[in-house]
ROLOFI-218692 format. One record per residue (C-alpha): residue number from 0; x negated, y negated, z negated. Coordinates in steps of 0.1 Angstrom, whole numbers, plus 5000, padded with zeros to 4 digits. Layout:
! residues N
+-----+------+------+------+
:   n :   px :   py :   pz :
+-----+------+------+------+
: NUM :    X :    Y :    Z :
...
+-----+------+------+------+
END
This chain:
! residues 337
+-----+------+------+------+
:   n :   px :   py :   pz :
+-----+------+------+------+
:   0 : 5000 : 5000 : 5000 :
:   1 : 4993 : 4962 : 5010 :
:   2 : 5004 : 4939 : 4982 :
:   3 : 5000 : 4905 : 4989 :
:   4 : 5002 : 4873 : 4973 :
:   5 : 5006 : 4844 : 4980 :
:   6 : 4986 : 4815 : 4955 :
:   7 : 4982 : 4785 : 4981 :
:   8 : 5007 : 4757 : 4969 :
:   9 : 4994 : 4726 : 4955 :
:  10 : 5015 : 4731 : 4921 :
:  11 : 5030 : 4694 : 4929 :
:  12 : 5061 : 4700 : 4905 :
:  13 : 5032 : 4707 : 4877 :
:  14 : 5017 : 4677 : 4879 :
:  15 : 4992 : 4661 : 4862 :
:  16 : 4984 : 4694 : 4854 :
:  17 : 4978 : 4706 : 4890 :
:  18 : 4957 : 4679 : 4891 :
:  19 : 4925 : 4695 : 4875 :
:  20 : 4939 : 4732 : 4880 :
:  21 : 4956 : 4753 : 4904 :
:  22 : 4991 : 4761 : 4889 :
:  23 : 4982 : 4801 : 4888 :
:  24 : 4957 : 4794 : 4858 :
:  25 : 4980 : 4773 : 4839 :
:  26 : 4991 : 4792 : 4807 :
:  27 : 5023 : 4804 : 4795 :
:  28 : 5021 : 4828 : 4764 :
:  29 : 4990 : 4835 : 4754 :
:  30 : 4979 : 4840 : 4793 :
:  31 : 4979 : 4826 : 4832 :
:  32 : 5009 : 4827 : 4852 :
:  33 : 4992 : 4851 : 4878 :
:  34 : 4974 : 4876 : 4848 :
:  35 : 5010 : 4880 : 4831 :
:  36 : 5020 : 4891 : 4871 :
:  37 : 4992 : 4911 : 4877 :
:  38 : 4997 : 4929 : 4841 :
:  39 : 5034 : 4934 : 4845 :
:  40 : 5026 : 4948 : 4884 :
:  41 : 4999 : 4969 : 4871 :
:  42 : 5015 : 5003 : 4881 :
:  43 : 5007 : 4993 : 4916 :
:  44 : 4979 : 4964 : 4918 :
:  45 : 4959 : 4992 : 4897 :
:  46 : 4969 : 5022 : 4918 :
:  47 : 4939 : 5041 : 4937 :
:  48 : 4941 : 5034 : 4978 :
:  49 : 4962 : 5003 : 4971 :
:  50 : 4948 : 4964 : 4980 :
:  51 : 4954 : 4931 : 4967 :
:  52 : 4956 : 4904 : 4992 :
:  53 : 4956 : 4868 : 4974 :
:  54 : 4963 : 4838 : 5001 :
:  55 : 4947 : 4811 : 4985 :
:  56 : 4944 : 4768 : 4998 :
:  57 : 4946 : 4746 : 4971 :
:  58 : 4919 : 4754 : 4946 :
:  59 : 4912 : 4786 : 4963 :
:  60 : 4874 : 4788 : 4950 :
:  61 : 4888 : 4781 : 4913 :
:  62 : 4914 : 4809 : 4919 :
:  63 : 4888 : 4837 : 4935 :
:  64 : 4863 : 4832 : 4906 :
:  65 : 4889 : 4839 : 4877 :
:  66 : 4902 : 4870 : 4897 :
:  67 : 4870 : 4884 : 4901 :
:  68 : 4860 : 4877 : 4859 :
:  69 : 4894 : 4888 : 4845 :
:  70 : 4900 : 4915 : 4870 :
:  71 : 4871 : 4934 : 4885 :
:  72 : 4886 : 4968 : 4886 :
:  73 : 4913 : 4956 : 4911 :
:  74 : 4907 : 4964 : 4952 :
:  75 : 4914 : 4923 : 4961 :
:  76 : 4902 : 4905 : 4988 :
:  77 : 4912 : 4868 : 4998 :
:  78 : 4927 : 4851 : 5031 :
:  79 : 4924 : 4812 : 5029 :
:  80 : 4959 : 4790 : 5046 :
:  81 : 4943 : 4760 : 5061 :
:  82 : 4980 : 4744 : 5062 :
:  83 : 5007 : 4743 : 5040 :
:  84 : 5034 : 4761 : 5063 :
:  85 : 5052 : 4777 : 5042 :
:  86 : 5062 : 4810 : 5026 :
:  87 : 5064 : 4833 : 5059 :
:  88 : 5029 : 4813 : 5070 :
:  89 : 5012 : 4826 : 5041 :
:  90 : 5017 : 4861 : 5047 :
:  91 : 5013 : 4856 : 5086 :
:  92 : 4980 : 4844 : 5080 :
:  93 : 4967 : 4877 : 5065 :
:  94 : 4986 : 4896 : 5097 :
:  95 : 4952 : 4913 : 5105 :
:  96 : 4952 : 4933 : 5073 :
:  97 : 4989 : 4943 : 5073 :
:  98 : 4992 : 4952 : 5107 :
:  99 : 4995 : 4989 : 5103 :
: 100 : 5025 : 5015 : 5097 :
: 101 : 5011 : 5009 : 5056 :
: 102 : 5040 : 4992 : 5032 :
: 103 : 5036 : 4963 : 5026 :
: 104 : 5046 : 4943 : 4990 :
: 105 : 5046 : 4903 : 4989 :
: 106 : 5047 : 4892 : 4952 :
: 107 : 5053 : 4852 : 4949 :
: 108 : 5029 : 4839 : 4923 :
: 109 : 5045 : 4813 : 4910 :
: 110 : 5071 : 4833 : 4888 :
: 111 : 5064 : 4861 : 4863 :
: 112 : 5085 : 4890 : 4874 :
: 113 : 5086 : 4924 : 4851 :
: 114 : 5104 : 4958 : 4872 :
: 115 : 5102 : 4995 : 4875 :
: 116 : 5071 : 4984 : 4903 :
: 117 : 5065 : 5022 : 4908 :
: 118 : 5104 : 5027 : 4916 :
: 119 : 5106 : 4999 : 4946 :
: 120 : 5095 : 5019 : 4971 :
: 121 : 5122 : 5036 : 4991 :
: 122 : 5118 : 5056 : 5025 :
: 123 : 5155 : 5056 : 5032 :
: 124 : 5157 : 5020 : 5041 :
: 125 : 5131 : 4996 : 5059 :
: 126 : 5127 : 4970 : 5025 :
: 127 : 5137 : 4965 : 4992 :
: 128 : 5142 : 4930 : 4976 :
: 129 : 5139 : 4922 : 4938 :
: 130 : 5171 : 4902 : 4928 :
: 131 : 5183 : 4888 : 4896 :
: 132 : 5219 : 4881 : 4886 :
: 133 : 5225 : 4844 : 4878 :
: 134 : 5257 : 4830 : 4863 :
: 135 : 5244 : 4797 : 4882 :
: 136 : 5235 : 4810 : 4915 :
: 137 : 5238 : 4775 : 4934 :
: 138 : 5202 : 4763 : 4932 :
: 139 : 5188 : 4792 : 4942 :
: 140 : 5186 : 4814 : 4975 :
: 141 : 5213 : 4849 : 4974 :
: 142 : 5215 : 4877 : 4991 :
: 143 : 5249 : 4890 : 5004 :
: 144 : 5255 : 4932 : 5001 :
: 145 : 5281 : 4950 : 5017 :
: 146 : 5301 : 4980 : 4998 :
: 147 : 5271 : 5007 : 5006 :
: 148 : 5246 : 4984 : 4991 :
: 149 : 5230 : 4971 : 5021 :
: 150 : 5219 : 4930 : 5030 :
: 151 : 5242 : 4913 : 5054 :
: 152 : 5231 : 4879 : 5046 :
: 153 : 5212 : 4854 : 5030 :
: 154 : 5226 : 4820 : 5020 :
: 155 : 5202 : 4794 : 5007 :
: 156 : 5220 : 4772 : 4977 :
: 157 : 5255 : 4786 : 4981 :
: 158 : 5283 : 4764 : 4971 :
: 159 : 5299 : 4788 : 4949 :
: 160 : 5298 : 4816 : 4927 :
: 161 : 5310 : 4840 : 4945 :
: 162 : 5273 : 4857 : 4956 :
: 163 : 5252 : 4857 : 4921 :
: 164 : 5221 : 4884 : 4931 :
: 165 : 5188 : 4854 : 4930 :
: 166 : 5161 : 4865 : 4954 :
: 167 : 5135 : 4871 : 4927 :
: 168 : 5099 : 4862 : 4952 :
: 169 : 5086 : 4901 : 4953 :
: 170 : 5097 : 4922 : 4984 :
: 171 : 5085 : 4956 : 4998 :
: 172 : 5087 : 4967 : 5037 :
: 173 : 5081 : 5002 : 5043 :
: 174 : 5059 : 4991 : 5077 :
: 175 : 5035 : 4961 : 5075 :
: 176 : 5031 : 4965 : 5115 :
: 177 : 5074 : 4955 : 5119 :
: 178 : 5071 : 4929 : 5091 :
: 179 : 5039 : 4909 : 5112 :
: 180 : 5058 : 4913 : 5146 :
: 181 : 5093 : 4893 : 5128 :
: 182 : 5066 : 4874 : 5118 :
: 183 : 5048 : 4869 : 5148 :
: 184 : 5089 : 4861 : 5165 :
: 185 : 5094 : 4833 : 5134 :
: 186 : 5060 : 4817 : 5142 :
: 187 : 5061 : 4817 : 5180 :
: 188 : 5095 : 4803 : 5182 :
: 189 : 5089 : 4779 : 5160 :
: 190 : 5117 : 4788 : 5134 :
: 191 : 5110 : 4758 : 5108 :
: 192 : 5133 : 4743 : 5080 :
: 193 : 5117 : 4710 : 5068 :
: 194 : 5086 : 4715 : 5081 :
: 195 : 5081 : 4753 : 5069 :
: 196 : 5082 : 4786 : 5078 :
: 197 : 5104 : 4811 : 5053 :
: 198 : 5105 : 4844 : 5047 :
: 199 : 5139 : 4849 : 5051 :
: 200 : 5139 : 4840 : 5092 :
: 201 : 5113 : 4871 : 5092 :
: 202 : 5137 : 4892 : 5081 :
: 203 : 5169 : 4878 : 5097 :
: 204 : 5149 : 4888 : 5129 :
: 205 : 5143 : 4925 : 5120 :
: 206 : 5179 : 4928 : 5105 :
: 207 : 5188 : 4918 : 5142 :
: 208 : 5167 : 4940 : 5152 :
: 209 : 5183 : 4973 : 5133 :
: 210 : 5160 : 4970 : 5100 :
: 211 : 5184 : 4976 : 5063 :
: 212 : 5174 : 4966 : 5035 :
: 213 : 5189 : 4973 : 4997 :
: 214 : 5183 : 4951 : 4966 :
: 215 : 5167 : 4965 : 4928 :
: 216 : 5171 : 4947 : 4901 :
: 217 : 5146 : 4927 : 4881 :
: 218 : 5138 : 4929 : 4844 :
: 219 : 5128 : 4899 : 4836 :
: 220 : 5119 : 4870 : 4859 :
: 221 : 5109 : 4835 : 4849 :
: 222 : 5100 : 4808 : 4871 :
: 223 : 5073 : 4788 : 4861 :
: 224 : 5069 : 4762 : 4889 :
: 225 : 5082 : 4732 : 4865 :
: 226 : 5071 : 4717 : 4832 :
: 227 : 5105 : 4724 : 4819 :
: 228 : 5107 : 4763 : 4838 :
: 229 : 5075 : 4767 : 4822 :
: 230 : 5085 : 4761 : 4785 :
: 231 : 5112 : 4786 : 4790 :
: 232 : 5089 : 4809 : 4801 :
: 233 : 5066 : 4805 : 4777 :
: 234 : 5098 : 4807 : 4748 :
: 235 : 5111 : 4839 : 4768 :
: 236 : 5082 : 4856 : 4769 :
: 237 : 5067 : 4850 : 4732 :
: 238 : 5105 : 4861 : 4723 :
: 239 : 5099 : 4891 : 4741 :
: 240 : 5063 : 4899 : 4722 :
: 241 : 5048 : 4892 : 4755 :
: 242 : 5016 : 4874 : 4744 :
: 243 : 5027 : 4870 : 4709 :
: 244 : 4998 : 4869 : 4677 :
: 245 : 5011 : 4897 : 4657 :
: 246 : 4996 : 4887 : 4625 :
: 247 : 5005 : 4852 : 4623 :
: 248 : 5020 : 4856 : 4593 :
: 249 : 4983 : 4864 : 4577 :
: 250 : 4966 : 4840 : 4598 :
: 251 : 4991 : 4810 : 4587 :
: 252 : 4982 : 4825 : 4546 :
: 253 : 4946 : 4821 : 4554 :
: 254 : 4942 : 4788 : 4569 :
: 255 : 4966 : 4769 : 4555 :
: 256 : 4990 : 4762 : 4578 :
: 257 : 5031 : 4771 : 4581 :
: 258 : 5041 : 4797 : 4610 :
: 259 : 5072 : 4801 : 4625 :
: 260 : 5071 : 4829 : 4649 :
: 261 : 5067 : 4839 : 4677 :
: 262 : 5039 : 4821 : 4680 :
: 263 : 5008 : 4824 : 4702 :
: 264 : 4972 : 4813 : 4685 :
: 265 : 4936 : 4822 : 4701 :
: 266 : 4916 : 4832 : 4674 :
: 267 : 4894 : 4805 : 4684 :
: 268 : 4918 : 4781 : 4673 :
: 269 : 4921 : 4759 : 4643 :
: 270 : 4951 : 4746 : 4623 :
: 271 : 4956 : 4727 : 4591 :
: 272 : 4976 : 4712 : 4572 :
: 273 : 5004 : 4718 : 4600 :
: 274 : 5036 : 4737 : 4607 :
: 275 : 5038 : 4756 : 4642 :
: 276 : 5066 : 4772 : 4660 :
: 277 : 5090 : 4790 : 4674 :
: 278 : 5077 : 4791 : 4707 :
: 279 : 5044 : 4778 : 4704 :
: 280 : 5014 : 4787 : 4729 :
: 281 : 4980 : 4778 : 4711 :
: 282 : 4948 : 4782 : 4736 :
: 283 : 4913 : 4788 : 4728 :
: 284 : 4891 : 4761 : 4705 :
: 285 : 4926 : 4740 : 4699 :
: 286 : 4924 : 4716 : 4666 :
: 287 : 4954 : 4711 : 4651 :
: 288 : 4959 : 4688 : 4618 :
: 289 : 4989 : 4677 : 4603 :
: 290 : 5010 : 4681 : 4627 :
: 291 : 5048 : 4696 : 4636 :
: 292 : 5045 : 4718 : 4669 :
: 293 : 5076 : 4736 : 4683 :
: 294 : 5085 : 4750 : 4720 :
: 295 : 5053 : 4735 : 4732 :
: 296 : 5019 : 4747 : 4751 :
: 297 : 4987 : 4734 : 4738 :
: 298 : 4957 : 4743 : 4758 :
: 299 : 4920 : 4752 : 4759 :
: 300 : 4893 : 4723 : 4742 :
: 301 : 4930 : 4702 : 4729 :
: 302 : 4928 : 4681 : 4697 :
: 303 : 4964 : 4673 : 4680 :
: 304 : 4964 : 4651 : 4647 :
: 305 : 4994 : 4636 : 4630 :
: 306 : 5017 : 4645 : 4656 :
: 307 : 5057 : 4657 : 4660 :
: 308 : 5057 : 4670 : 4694 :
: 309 : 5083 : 4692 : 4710 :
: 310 : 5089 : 4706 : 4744 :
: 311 : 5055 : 4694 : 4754 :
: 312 : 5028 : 4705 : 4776 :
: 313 : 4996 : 4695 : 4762 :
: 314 : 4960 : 4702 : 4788 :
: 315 : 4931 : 4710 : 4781 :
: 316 : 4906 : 4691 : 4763 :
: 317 : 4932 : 4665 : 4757 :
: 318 : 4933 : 4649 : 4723 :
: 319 : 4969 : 4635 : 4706 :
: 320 : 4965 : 4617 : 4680 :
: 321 : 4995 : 4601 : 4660 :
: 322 : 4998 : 4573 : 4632 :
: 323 : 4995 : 4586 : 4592 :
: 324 : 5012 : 4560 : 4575 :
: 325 : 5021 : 4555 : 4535 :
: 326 : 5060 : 4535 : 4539 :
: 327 : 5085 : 4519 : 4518 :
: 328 : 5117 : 4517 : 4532 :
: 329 : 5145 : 4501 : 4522 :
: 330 : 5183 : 4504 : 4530 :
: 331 : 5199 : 4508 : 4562 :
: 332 : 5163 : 4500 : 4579 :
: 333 : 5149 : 4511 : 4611 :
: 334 : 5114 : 4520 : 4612 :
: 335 : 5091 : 4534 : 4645 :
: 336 : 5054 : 4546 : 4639 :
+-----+------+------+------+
END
């Protein structure tokens, strides 16, 4: 099996983050947004034969180097997109390496999407897309099924409820040599919505074609493509014991400082004097003093003093620091520090 994905965006929902780093290293829980992928896809990025094709653009040095540190053991190699074109551009791109009667499995990797990876592929039907059930479907892209199971349709941003199955960014094909000729059709005819080429046209023209394709179910999938998407990720997945510090409790007792779990802390990091959590990520060598933390993400090198903060992203090496102040108050007054 080819699996592919996709790391070449620019991350411009993320900024300023995105400014210094490429949105696939920014962490959520304890970890980056593509090592909580690769972890959860383990059962297949790990699997002897298979390869791991990364696209990378923006940052694409930045990205190859962690990959190779934090995950030697996995077959990779990397395909650079000159231009941002788009979903279906990306994986056109690396058409040389998929053009074979191999599967094929394109994992998006700017969401963090947990399934039965090892279950996906099915040689009954031509592809399998990962979907999630939304009660909210109408910012998202659908697919429609008929009665057997099978896709009919995709509608991008429906106007109502009545299609609720949320394309979840990871697909399988069962031949990489029919996926790169669709793609090869979407490219030469120039089939573009705003300037970029999507996946879905690729498989519009293979559905046309005779191709079927069933949906599975995810388990979990989190978007992290926005500050706010990623502080729900980062709550979800600490709620979950993904990336959680077990021993908080004994940590908190030993350095002086008030936990509310879950709660991620490096053991690198230092807090006094300061109450943290729920659903606080704490990176390696953070200071923390006298502050209130909760639903936030503090990162590597950060220095907090004397500081509320809540549902906040805070980057690395930056350094917060607050007002103490010793106040009298009186009656029906209004004070700001």
């Amino acid at each position: 099996m080819k699996i592919i994905i996709p790391l070449a965006g620019y991350g411009t929902r993320m900024r300023p983050h995105t400014w210094s780093r490429a949105k696939p290293l920014l962490h959520v829980a304890g970890h980056t947004i593509i090592g909580h992928l690769l972890d959860l896809m383990a059962a297949l990025t790990e699997a002897p034969g298979n390869e791991v094709i990364f696209v990378v653009g923006y940052k694409g040095d930045e990205i190859e180097a962690w990959l190779r540190e934090n995950y030697p053991r996995l077959a990779m190699r990397f395909v650079v997109q000159e231009e941002a074109l788009g979903q279906a551009h990306a994986i056109w791109v690396a058409r040389q390496h998929l053009d074979s009667d191999e599967d094929v499995l394109i994992a998006f990797g700017d969401g963090i999407v947990d399934a039965a990876y090892a279950e996906i592929p099915d040689p009954a039907v031509d592809g399998v897309l990962l979907t999630q059930e939304m009660p909210d479907p109408r910012t998202f892209g659908v697919v429609v099924t008929d009665a057997a199971g099978y896709v009919t349709d995709f509608i991008e941003k429906p106007a109502g409820f009545e299609h609720r199955d949320v394309i979840a960014g990871i697909y399988w094909f069962r031949n990489g040599r029919s996926l790169v000729r669709a793609l090869d059709t979407v490219i030469q005819d120039g089939r573009q919505t705003k300037g970029e080429y999507y996946l879905v046209d690729a498989y519009h023209v293979m559905m046309e074609q005779g191709a079927r394709f069933k949906t599975r179910p995810t388990i979990i999938w989190l978007d992290a493509g926005k500050p706010d998407f990623m502080l729900e990720a980062n709550q979800r997945l600490l709620g979950l014991g993904y990336g959680a510090t077990e021993d908080i409790i004994d940590r908190s007792y030993a350095m002086d400082f008030t936990a509310l779990p879950p709660v991620f802390l490096h053991e690198t990091a230092v807090v006094d004097a300061s109450v943290i959590g729920p659903y606080v990520s704490i990176g390696p060598n953070v200071t923390i003093k006298n502050s209130v933390i909760r639903n936030s993400i503090i990162d590597a090198g950060a220095h907090v003093e004397n500081c509320f903060l809540e549902d906040s992203l805070i980057g690395e090496n930056a350094r917060v620091v607050g007002k103490r102040a010793t106040l009298f108050v009186g009656d029906n007054s209004r004070v700001s520090v």
